[in-house]
N, C-alpha and C positions, 0 to 999 in steps of 0.2 A: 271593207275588209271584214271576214268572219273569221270567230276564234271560236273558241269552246270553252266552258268550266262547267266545272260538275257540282251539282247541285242532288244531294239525298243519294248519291252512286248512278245519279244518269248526268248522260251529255248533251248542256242545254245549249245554241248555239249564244253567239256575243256581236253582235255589230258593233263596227265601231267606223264612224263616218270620217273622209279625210278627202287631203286635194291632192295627194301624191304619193309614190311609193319613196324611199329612200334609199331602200338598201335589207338586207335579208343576213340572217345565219340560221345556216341549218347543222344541227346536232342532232347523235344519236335518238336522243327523245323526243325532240320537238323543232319545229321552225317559229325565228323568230324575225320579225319584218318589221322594221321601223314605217313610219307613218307620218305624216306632214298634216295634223288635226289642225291646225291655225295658221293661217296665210298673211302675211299681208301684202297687198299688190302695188306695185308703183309704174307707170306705166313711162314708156319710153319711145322714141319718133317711130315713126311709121306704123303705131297702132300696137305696137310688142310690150310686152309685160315681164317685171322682173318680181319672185316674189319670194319675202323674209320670211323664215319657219319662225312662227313667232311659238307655237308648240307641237311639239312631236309625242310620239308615243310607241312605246314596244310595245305589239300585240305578240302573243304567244298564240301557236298552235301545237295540240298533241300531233306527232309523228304515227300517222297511222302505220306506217311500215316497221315501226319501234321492235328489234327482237324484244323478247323476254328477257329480262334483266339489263338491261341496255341502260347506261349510264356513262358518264364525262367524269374525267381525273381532277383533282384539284386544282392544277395547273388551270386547264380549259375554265373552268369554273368560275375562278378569279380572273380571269380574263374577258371572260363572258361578263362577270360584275364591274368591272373596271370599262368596259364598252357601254354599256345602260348608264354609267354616272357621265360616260361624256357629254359635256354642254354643247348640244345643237341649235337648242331653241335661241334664237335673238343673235345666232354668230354664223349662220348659214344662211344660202337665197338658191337659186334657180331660177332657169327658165324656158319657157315647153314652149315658144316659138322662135329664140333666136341664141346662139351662139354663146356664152358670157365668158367662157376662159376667155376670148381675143377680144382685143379692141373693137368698140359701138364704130360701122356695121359689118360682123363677120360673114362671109360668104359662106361661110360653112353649115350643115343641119345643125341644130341642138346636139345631136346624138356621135357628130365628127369635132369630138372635143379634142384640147388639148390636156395633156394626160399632167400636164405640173401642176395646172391648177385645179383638177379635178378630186375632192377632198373624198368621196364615196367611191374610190375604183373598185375595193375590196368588197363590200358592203352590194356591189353590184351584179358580183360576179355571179353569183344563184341564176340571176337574172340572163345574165350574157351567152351562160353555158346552155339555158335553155332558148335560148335563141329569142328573149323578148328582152332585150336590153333597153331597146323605146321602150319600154315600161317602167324602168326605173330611171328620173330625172338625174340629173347631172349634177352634181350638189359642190357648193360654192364656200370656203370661208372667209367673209368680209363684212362688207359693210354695200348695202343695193337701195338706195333712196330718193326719190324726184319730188318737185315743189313745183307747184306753177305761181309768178307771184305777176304784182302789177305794177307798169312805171306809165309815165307821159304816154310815149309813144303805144303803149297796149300790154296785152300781157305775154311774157313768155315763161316756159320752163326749165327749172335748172336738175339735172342730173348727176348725182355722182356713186362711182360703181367701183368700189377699191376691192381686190381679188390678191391672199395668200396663197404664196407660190409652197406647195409640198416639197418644194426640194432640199431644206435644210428649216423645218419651223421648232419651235421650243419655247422653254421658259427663259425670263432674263438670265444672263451669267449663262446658259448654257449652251445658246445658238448662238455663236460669233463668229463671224468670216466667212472663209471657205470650206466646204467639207471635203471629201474624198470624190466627189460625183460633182465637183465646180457649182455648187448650190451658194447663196450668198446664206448668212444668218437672218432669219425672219424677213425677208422679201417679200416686199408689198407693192402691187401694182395697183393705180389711182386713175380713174377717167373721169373727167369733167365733163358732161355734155349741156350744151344750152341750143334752145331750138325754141319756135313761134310755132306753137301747134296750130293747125291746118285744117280746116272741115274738111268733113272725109264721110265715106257714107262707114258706117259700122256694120254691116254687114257683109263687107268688102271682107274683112279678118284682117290680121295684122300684114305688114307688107304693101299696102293697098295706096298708101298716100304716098306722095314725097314731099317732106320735110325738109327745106336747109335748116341742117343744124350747124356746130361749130364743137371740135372733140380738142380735148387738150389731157395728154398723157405725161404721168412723171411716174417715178416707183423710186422705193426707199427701204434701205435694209442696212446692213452692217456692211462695214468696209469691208469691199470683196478682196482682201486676201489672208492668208491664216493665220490666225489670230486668238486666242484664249482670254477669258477671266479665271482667275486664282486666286478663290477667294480662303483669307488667312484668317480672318477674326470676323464677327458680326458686328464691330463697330468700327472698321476701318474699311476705307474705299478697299476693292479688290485690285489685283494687282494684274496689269495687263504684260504678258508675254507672246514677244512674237515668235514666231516660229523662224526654225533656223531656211527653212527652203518658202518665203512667204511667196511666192509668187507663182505657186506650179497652180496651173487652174485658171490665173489669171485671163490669159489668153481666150479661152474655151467657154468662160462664165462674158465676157464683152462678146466673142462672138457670137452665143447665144443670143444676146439680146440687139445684137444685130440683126442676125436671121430674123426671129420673130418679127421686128415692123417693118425689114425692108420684103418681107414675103406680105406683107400689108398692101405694101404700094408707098408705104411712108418712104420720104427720102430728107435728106439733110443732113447734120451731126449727131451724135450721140455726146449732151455733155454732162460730166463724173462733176457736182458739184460736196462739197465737201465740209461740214457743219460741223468737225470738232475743232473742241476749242487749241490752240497752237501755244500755249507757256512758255516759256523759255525753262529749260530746264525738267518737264513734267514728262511724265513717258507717254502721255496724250500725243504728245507733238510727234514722235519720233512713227507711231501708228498712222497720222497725218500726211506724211512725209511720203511713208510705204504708201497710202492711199492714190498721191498725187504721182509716185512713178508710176502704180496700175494702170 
């Protein structure tokens, strides 16, 4: 990636070396392109690689098409400086040979994502409109890490790949239940994979070997129906309010997550397990309650 800075009233150019593109804004002034300087790789069956932005970086370029006098409002400004503070580094991964919004192994390119868990759609679109959207990686917010360890019988490796769904994410107290678009609050999807890695020639590229692995999927989020925190003082628990129609969405947010694994090939049950605590008397339980008619 080249930039520019001026040094003495000339423009000297800037290299700045990386593993990927991320995502682009372009303003009146300048274009600015985020950058994947620091990787780390974890690799996964069939030869495929997932990899953690361990640092990122905004390169700046001048706008060479810049009118004279061409400038951004306060508005954009702070907006633009509120994007550069967002934490990428260590909470984002990708990956340039297979699939990672779907369940380990997606039939789909890298590039035929699913659009929930796709954290850079916007960030892309510079990209898309010019018709080089394989240019810009598919960026992920979670958590993307594999171990190979050793027992009796040999060694195998364990993977696990948890993926934040964009359809309702937030701070504590703020993302709770359902939203208007059947999104749960902070929606987390979790793959386990273990597998006995396999000689394989490496020059093959990824895809090359088959691997029996073993995938085991859960996801965990706030009780999918509507539901608020109200919070009254900073030293008292908050106060949970259900909503007077808690159930619209319900419907729409379970068939979702039907579609998605039974378009897998997954078949079986779908089952709602349920982790708050039940009091006699506490307004926990009555939220409980709602959970288990959803």
């Amino acid at each position: 990636m080249v930039s520019e800075r001026l040094c003495g009233g000339k423009s000297l150019p800037k290299v700045v070396r990386g593993h990927a593109f991320l995502g682009m804004v372009l303003t009146p002034m300048q274009a600015m392109v985020l950058v994947a300087v620091d990787v780390r790789r974890d690799p996964l069956p069939a030869g495929h690689m997932m990899c953690t932005v361990v640092r990122s970086q905004w390169v700046k370029s001048h706008a060479s098409c810049a009118k004279f006098g061409s400038s951004i409002n306060k508005v954009d400004e702070t907006g633009l400086e509120r994007l550069r503070e967002f934490a990428v580094s260590g909470h984002h991964m990708y990956s340039e040979t297979v699939d990672l919004t779907r369940p380990f192994p997606s039939q789909r390119a890298p590039t035929d994502y699913d659009p929930e868990y796709c954290w850079n759609q916007w960030l892309a679109g510079p990209f898309e409109r010019a018709g080089l959207r394989s240019c810009c990686v598919v960026l992920l917010q979670g958590l993307g890490c594999s171990r190979t360890m050793s027992c009796t019988g040999g060694t195998f490796s364990l993977a696990l790949i948890t993926r934040k769904s964009i359809a309702n994410p937030g701070t504590r107290y703020n993302s709770r239940g359902l939203n208007d678009i059947a999104g749960a609050g902070n929606e987390l999807e979790s793959e386990q994979l273990v597998w006995a890695p396999a000689a394989s020639d490496a020059a093959s590229g990824p895809g090359s070997t088959r691997e029996a692995f073993c995938s085991h999927i859960w996801r965990r989020g706030t009780v999918p129906v509507h539901w608020r925190h109200e919070l009254t003082s900073s030293v008292t628990a908050p106060k949970i309010i259900i909503s007077d129609r808690p159930y619209d969405g319900v419907d729409e947010f379970v068939f979702e997550c039907c579609q998605r694994y039974t378009a897998l090939g997954m078949s079986g049950n779908i089952t709602f397990v349920n982790l708050l605590r039940c009091d006699t008397g506490v307004c926990v339980c009555v939220r409980a309650r709602s959970h288990a008619r959803a």
